[in-house]
PQR file of N, CA, C, O and H, with PARSE charges and radii, in Angstrom:
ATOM      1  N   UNK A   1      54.731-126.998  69.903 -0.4000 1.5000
ATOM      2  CA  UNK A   1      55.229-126.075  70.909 -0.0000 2.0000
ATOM      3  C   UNK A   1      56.750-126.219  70.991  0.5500 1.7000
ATOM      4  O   UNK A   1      57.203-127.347  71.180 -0.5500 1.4000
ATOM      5  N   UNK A   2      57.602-125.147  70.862 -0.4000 1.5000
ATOM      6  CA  UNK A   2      58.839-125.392  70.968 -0.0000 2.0000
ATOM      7  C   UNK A   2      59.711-125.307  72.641  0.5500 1.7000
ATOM      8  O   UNK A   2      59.149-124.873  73.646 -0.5500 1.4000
ATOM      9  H   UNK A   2      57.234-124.230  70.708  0.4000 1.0000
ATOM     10  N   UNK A   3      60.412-125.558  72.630 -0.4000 1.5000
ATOM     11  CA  UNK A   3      61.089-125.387  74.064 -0.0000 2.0000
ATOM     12  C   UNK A   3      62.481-124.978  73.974  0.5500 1.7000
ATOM     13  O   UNK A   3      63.294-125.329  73.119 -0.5500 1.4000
ATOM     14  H   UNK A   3      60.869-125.911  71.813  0.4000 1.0000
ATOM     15  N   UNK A   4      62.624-124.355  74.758 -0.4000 1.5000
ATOM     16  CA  UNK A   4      63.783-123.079  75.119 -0.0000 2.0000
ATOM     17  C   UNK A   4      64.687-123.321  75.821  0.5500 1.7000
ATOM     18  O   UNK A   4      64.357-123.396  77.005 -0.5500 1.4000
ATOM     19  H   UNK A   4      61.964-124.069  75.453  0.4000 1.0000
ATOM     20  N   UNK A   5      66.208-123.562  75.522 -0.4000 1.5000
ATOM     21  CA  UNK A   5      66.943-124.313  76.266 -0.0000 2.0000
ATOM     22  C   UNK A   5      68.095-123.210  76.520  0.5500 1.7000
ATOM     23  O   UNK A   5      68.068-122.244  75.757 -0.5500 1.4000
ATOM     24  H   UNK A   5      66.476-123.501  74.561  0.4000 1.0000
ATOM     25  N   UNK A   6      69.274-123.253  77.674 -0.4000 1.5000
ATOM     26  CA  UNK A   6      69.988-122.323  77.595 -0.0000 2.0000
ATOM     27  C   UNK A   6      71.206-123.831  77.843  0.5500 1.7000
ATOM     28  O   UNK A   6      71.254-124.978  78.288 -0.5500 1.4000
ATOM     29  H   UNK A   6      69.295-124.038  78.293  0.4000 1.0000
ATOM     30  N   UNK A   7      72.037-122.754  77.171 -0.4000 1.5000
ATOM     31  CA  UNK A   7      73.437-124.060  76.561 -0.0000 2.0000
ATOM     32  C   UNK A   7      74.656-123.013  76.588  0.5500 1.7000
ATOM     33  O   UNK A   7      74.590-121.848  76.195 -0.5500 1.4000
ATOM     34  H   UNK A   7      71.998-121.823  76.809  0.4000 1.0000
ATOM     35  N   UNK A   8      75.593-123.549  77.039 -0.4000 1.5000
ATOM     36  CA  UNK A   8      76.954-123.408  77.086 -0.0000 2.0000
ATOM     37  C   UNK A   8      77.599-123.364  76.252  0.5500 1.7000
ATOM     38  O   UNK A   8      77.228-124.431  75.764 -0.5500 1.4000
ATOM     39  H   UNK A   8      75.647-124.495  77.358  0.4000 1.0000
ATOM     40  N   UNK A   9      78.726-122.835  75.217 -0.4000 1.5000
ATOM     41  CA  UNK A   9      79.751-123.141  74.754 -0.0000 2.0000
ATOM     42  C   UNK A   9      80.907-123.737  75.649  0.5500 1.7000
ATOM     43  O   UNK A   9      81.404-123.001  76.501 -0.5500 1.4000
ATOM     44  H   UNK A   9      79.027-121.967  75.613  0.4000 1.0000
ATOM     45  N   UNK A  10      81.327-124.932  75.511 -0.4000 1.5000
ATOM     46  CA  UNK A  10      82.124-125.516  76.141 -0.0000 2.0000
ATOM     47  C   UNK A  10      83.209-126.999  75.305  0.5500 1.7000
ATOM     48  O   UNK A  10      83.092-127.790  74.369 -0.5500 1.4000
ATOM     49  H   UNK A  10      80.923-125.530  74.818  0.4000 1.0000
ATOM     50  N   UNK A  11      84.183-126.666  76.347 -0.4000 1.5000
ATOM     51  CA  UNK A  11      84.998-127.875  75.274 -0.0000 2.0000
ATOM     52  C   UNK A  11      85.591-128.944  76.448  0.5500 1.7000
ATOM     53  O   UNK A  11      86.720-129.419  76.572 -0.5500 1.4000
ATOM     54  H   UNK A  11      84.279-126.023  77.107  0.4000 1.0000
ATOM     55  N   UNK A  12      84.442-129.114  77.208 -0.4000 1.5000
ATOM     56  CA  UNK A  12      84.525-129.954  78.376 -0.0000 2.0000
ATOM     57  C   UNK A  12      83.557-130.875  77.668  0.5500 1.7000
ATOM     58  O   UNK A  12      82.542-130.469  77.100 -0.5500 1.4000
ATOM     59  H   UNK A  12      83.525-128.727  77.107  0.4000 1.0000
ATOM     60  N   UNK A  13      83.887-131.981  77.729 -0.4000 1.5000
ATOM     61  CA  UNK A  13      83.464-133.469  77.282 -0.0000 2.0000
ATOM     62  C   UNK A  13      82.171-134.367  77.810  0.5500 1.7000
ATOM     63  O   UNK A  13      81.382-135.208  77.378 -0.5500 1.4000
ATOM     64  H   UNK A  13      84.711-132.310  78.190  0.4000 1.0000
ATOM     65  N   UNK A  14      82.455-133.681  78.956 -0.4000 1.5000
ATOM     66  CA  UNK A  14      81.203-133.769  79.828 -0.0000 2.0000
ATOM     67  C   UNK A  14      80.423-132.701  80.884  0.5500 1.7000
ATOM     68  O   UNK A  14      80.414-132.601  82.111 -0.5500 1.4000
ATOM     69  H   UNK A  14      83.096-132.999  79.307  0.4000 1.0000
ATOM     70  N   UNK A  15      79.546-131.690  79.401 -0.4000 1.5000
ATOM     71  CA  UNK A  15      79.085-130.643  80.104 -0.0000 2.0000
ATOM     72  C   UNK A  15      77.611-130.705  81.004  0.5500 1.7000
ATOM     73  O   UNK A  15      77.442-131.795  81.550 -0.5500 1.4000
ATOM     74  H   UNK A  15      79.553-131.771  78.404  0.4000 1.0000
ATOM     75  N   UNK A  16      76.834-129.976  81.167 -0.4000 1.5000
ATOM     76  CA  UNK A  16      76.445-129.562  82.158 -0.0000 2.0000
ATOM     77  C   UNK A  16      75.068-130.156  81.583  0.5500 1.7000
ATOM     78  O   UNK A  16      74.990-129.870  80.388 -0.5500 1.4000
ATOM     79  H   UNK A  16      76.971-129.091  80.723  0.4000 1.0000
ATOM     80  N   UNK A  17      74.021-130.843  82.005 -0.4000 1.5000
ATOM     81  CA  UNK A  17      72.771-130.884  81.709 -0.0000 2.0000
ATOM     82  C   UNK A  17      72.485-129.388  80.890  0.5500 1.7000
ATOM     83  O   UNK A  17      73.114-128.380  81.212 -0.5500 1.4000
ATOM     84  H   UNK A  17      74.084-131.075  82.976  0.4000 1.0000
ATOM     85  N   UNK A  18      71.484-129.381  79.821 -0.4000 1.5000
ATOM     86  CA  UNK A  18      70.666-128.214  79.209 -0.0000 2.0000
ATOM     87  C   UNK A  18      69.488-127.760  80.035  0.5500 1.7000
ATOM     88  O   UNK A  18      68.585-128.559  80.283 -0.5500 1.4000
ATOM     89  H   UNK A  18      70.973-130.199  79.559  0.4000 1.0000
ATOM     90  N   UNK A  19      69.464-126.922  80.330 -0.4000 1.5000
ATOM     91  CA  UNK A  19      68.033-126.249  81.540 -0.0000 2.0000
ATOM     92  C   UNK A  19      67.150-125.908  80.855  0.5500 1.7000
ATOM     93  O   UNK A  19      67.306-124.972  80.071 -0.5500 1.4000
ATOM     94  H   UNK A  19      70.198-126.273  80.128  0.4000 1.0000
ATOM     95  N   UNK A  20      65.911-126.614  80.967 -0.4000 1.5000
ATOM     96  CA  UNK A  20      64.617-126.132  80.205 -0.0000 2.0000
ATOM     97  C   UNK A  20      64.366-124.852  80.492  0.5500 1.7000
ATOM     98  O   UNK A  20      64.075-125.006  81.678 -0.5500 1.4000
ATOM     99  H   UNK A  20      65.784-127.375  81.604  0.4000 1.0000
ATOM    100  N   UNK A  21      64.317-124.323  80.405 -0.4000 1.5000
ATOM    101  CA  UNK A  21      63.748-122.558  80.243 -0.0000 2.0000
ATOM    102  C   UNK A  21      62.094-122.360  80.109  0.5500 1.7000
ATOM    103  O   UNK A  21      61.545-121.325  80.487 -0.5500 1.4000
ATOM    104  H   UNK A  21      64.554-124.198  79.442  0.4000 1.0000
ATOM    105  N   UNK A  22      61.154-123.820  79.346 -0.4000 1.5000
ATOM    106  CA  UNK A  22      59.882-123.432  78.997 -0.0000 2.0000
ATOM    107  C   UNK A  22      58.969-123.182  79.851  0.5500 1.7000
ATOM    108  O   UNK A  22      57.792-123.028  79.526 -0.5500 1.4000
ATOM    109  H   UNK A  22      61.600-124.660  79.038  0.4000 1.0000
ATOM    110  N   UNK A  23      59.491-123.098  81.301 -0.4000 1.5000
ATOM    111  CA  UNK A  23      58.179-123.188  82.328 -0.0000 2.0000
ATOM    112  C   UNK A  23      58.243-121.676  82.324  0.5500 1.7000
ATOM    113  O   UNK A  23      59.206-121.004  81.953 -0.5500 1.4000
ATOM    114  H   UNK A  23      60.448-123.224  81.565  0.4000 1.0000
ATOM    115  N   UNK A  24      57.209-121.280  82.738 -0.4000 1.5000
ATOM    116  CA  UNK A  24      56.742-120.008  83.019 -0.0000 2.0000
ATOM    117  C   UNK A  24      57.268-119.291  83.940  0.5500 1.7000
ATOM    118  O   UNK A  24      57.557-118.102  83.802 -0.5500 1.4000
ATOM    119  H   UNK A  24      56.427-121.826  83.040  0.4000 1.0000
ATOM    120  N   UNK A  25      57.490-120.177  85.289 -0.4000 1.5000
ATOM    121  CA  UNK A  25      57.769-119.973  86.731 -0.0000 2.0000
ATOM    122  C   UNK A  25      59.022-119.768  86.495  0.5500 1.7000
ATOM    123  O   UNK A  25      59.509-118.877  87.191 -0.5500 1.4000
ATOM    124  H   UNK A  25      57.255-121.142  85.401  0.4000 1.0000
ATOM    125  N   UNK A  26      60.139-120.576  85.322 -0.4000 1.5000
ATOM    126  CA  UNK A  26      61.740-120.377  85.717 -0.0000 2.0000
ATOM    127  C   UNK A  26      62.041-118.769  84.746  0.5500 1.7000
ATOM    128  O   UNK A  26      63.024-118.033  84.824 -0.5500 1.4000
ATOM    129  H   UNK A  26      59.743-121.300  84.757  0.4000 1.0000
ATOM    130  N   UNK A  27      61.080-118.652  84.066 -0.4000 1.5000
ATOM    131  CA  UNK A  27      61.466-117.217  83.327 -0.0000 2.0000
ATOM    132  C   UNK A  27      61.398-116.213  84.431  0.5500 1.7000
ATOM    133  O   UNK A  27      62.288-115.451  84.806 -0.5500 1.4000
ATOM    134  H   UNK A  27      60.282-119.250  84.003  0.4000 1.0000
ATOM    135  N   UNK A  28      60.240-116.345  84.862 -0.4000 1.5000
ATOM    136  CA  UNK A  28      59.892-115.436  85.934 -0.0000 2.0000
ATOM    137  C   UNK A  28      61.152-115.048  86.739  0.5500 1.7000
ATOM    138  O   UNK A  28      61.749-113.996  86.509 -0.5500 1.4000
ATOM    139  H   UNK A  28      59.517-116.964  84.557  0.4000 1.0000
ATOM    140  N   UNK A  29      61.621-116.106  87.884 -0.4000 1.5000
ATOM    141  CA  UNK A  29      62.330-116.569  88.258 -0.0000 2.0000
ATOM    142  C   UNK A  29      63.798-115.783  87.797  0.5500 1.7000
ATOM    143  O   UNK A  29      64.351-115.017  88.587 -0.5500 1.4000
ATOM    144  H   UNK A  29      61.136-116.960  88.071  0.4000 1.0000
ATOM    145  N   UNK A  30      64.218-115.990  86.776 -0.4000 1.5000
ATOM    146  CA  UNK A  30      65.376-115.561  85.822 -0.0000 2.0000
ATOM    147  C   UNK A  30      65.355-114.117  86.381  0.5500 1.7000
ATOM    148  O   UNK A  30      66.157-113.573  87.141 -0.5500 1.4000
ATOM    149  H   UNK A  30      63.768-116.612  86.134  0.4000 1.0000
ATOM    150  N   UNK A  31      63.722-113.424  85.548 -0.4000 1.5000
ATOM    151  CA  UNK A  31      63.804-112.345  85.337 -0.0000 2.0000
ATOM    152  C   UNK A  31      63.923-111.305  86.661  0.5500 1.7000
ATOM    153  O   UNK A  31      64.432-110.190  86.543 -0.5500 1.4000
ATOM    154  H   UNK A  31      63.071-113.865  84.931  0.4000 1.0000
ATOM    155  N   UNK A  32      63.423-111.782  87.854 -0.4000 1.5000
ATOM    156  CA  UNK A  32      63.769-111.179  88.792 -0.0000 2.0000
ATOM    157  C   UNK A  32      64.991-111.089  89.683  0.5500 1.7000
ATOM    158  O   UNK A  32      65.064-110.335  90.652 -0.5500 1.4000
ATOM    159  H   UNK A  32      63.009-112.688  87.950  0.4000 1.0000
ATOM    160  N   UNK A  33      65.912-111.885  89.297 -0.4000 1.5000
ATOM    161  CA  UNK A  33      67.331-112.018  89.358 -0.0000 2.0000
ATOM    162  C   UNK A  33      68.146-110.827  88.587  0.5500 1.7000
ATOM    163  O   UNK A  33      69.172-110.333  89.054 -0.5500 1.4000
ATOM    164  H   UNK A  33      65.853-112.498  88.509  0.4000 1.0000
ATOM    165  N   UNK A  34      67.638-110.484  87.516 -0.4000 1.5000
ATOM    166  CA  UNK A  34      68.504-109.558  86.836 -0.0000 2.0000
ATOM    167  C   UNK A  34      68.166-108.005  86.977  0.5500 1.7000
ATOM    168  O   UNK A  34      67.155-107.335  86.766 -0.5500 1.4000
ATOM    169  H   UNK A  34      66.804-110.885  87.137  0.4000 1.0000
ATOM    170  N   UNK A  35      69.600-107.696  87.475 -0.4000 1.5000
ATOM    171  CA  UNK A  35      69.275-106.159  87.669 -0.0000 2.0000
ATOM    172  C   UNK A  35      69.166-105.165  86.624  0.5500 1.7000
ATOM    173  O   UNK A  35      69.400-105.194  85.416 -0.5500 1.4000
ATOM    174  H   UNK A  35      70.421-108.240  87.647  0.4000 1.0000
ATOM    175  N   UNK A  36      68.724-104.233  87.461 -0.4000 1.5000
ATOM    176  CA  UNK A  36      68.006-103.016  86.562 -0.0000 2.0000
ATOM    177  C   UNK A  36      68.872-102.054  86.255  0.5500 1.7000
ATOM    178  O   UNK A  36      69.542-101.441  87.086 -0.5500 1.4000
ATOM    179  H   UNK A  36      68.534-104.210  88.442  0.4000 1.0000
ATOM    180  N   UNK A  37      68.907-101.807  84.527 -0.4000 1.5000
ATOM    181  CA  UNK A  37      70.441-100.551  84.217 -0.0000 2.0000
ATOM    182  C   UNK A  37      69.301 -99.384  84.143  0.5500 1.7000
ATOM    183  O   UNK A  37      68.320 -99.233  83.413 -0.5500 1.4000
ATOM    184  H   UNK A  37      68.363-102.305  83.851  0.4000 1.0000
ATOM    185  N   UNK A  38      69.925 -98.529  85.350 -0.4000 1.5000
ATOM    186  CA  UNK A  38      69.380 -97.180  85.008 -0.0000 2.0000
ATOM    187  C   UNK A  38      70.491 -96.396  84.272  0.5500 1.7000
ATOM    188  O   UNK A  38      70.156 -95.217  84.155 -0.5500 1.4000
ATOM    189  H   UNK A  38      70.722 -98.651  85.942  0.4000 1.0000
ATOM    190  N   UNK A  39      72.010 -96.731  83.602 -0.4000 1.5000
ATOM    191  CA  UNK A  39      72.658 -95.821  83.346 -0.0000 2.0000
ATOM    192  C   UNK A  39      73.453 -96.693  82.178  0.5500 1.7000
ATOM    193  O   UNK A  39      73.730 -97.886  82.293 -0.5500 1.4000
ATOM    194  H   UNK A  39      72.282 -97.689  83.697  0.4000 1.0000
ATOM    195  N   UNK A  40      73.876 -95.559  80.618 -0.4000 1.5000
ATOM    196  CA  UNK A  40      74.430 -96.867  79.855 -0.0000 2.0000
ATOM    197  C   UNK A  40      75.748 -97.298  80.462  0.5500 1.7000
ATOM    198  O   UNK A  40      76.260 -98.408  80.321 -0.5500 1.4000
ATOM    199  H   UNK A  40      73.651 -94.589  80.525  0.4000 1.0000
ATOM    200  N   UNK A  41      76.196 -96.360  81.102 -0.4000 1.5000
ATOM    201  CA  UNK A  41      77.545 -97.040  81.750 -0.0000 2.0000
ATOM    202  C   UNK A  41      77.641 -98.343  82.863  0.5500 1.7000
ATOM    203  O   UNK A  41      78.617 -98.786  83.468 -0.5500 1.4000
ATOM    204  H   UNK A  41      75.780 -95.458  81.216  0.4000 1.0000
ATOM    205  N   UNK A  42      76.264 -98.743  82.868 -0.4000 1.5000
ATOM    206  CA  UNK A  42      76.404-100.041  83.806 -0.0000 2.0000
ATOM    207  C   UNK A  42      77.059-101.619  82.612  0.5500 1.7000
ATOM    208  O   UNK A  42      77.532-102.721  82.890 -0.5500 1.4000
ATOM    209  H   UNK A  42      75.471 -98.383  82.377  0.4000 1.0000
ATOM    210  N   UNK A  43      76.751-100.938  81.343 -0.4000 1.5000
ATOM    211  CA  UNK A  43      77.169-101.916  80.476 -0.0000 2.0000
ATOM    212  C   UNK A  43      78.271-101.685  79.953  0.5500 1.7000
ATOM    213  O   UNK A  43      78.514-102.159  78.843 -0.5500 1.4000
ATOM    214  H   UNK A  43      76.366-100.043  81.117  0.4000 1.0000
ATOM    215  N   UNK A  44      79.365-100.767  80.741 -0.4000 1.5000
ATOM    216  CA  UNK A  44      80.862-100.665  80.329 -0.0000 2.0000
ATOM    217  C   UNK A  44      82.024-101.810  81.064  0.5500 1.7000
ATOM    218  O   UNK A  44      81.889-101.981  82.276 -0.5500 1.4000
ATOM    219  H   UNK A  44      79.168-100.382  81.643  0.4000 1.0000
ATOM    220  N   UNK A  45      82.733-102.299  80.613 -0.4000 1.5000
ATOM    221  CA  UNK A  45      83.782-103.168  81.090 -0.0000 2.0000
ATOM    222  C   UNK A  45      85.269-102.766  80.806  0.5500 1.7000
ATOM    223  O   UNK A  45      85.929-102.909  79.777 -0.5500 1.4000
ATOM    224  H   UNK A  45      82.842-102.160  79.629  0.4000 1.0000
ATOM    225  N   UNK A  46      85.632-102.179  82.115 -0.4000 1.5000
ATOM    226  CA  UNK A  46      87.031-101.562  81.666 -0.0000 2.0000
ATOM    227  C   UNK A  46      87.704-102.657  81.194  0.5500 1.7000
ATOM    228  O   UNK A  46      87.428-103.856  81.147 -0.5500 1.4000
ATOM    229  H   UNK A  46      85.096-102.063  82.951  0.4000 1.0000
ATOM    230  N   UNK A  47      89.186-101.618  80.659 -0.4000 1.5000
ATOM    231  CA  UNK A  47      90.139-102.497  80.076 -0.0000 2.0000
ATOM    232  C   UNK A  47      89.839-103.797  78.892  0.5500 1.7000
ATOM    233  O   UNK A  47      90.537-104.804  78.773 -0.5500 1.4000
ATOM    234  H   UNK A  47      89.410-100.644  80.698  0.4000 1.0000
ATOM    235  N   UNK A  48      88.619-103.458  78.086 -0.4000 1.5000
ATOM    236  CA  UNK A  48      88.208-104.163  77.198 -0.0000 2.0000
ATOM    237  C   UNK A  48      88.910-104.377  75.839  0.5500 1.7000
ATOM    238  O   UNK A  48      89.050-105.362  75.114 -0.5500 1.4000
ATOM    239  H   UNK A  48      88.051-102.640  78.182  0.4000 1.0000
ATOM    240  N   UNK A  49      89.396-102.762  75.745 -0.4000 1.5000
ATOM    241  CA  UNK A  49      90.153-102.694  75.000 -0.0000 2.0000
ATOM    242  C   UNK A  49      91.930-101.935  75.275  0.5500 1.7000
ATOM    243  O   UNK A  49      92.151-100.794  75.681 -0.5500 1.4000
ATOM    244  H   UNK A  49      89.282-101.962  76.333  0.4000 1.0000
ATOM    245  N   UNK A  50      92.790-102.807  74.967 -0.4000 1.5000
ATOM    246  CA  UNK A  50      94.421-102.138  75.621 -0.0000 2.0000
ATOM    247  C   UNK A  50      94.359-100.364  75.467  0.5500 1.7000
ATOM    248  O   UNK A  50      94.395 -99.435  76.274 -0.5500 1.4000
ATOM    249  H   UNK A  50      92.610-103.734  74.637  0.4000 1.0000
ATOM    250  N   UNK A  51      94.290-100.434  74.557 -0.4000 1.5000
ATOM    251  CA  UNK A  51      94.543 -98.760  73.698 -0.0000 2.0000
ATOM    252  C   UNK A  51      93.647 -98.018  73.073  0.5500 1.7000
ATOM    253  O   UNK A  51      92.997 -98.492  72.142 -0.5500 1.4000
ATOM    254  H   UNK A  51      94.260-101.189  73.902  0.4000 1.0000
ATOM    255  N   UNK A  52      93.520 -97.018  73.405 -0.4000 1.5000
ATOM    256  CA  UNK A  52      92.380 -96.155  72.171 -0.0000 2.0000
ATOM    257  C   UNK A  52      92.182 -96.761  71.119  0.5500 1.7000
ATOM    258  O   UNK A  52      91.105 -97.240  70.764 -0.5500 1.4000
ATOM    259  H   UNK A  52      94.048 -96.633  74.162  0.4000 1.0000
ATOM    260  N   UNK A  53      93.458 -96.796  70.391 -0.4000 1.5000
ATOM    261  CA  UNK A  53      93.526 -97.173  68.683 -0.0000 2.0000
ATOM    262  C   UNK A  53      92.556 -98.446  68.198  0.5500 1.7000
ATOM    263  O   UNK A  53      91.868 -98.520  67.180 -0.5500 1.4000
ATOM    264  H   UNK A  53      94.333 -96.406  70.680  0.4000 1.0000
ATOM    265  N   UNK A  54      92.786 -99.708  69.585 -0.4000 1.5000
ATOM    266  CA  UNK A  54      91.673-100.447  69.458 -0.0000 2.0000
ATOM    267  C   UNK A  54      90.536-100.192  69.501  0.5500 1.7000
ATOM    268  O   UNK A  54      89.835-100.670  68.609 -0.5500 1.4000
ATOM    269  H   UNK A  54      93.345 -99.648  70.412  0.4000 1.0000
ATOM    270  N   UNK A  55      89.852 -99.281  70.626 -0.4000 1.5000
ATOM    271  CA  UNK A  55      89.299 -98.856  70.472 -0.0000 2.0000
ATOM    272  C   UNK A  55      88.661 -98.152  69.208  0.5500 1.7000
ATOM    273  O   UNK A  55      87.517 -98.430  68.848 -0.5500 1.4000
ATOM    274  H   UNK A  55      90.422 -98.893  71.351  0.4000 1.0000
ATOM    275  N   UNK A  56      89.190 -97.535  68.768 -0.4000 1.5000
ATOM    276  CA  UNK A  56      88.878 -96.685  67.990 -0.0000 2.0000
ATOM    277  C   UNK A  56      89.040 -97.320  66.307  0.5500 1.7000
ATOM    278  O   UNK A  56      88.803 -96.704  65.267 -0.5500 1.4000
ATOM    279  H   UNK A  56      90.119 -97.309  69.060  0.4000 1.0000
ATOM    280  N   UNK A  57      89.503 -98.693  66.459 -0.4000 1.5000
ATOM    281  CA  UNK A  57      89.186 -99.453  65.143 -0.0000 2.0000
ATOM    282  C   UNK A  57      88.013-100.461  65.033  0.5500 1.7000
ATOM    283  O   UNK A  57      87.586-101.062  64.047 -0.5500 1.4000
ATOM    284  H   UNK A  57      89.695 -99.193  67.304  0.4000 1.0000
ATOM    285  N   UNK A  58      87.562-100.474  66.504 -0.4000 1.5000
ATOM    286  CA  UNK A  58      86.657-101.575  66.593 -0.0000 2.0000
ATOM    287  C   UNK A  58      85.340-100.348  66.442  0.5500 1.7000
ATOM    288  O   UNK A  58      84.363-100.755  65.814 -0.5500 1.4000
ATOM    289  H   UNK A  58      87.908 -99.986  67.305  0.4000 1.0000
ATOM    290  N   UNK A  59      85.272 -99.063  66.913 -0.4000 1.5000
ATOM    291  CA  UNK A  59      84.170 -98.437  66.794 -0.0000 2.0000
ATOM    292  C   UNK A  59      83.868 -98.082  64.859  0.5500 1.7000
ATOM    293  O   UNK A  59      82.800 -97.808  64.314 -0.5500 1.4000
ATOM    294  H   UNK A  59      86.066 -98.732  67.423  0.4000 1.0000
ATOM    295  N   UNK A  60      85.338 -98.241  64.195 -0.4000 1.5000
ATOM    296  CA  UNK A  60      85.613 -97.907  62.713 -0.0000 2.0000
ATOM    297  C   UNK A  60      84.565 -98.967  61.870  0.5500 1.7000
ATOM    298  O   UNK A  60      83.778 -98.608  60.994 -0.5500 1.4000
ATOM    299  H   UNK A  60      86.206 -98.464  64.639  0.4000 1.0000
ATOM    300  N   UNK A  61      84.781-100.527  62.421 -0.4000 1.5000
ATOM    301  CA  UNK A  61      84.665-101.311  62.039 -0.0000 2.0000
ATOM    302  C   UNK A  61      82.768-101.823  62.248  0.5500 1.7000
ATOM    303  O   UNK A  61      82.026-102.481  61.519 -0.5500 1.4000
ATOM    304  H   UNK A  61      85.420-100.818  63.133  0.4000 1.0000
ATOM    305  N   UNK A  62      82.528-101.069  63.721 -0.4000 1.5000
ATOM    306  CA  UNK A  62      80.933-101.616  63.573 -0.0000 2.0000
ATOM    307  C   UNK A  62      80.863-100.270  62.672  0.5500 1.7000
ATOM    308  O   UNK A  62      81.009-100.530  61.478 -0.5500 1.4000
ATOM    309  H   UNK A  62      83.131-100.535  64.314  0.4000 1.0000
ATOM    310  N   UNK A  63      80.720 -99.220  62.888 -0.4000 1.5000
ATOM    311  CA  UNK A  63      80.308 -98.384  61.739 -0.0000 2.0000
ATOM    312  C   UNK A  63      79.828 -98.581  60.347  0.5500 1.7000
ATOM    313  O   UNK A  63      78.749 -98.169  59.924 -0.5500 1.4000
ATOM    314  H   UNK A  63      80.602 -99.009  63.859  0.4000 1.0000
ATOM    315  N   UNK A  64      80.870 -99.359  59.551 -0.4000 1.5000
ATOM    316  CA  UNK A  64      81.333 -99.648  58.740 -0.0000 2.0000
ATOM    317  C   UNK A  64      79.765-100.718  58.600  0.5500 1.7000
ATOM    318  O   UNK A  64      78.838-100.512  57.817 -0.5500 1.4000
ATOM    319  H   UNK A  64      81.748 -99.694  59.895  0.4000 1.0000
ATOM    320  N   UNK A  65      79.888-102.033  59.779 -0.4000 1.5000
ATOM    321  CA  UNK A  65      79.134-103.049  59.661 -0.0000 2.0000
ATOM    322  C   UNK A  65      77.584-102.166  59.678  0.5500 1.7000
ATOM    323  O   UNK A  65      76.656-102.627  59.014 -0.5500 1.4000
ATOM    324  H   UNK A  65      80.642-102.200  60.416  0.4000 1.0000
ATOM    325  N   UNK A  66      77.465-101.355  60.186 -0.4000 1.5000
ATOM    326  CA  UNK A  66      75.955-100.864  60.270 -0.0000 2.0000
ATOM    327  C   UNK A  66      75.775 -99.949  58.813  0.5500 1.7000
ATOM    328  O   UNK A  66      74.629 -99.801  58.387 -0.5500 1.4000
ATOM    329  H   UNK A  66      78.219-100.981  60.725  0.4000 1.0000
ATOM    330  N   UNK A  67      76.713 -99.456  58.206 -0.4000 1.5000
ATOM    331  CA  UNK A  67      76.507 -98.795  57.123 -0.0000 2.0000
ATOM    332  C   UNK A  67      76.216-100.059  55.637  0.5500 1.7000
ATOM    333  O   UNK A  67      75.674 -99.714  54.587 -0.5500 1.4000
ATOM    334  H   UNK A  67      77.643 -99.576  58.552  0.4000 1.0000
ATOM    335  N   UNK A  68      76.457-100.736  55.770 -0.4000 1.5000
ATOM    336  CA  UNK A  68      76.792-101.847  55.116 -0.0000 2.0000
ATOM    337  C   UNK A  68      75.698-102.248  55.238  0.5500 1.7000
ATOM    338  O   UNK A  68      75.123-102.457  54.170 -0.5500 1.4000
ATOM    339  H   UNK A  68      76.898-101.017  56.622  0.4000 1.0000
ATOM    340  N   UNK A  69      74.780-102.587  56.725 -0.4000 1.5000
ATOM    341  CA  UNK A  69      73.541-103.155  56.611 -0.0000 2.0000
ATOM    342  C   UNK A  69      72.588-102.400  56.025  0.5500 1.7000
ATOM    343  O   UNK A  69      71.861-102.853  55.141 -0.5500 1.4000
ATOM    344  H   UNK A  69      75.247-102.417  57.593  0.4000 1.0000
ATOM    345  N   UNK A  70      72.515-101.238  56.449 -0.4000 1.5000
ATOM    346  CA  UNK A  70      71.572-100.814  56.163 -0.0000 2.0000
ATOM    347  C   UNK A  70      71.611 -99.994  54.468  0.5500 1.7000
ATOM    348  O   UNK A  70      70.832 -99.053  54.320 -0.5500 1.4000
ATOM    349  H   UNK A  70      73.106-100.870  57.167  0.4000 1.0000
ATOM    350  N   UNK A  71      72.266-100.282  53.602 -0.4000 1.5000
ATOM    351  CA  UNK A  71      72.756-100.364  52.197 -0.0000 2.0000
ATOM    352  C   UNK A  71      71.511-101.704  51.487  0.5500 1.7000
ATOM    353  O   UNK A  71      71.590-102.059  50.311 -0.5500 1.4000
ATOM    354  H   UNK A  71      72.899-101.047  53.722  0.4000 1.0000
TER
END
């Protein structure tokens, strides 16, 4: 049986205990904490990118990565 841990990237020396995740009750738990996207714009974060152009090289670039995969 494997077990499911949620972990940090961190460059603190002395991080945080790892939280078992395998109980049933803490998924649960989790899952009713997280809200519900009724709209795709709940997953927008302004100012992500400075300028269009970034924008508009980073949309160039997954393109690119999805054409590539699926090749």
């Amino acid at each position: 049986m494997s077990v499911l841990k949620e972990a940090d990237v961190t460059s603190d020396p002395n991080p945080e205990p790892v939280r078992d995740l395998s109980s049933r009750n803490d998924i649960e738990a989790l899952r009713r904490t997280l809200p519900v996207v009724k709209d795709i714009k709940d997953y927008a974060v302004p100012g992500i990118f400075e300028t269009d152009e970034e924008l508009e090289d980073f949309q160039r670039m997954l393109e690119a990565d999805r054409q590539t995969s699926l090749a």
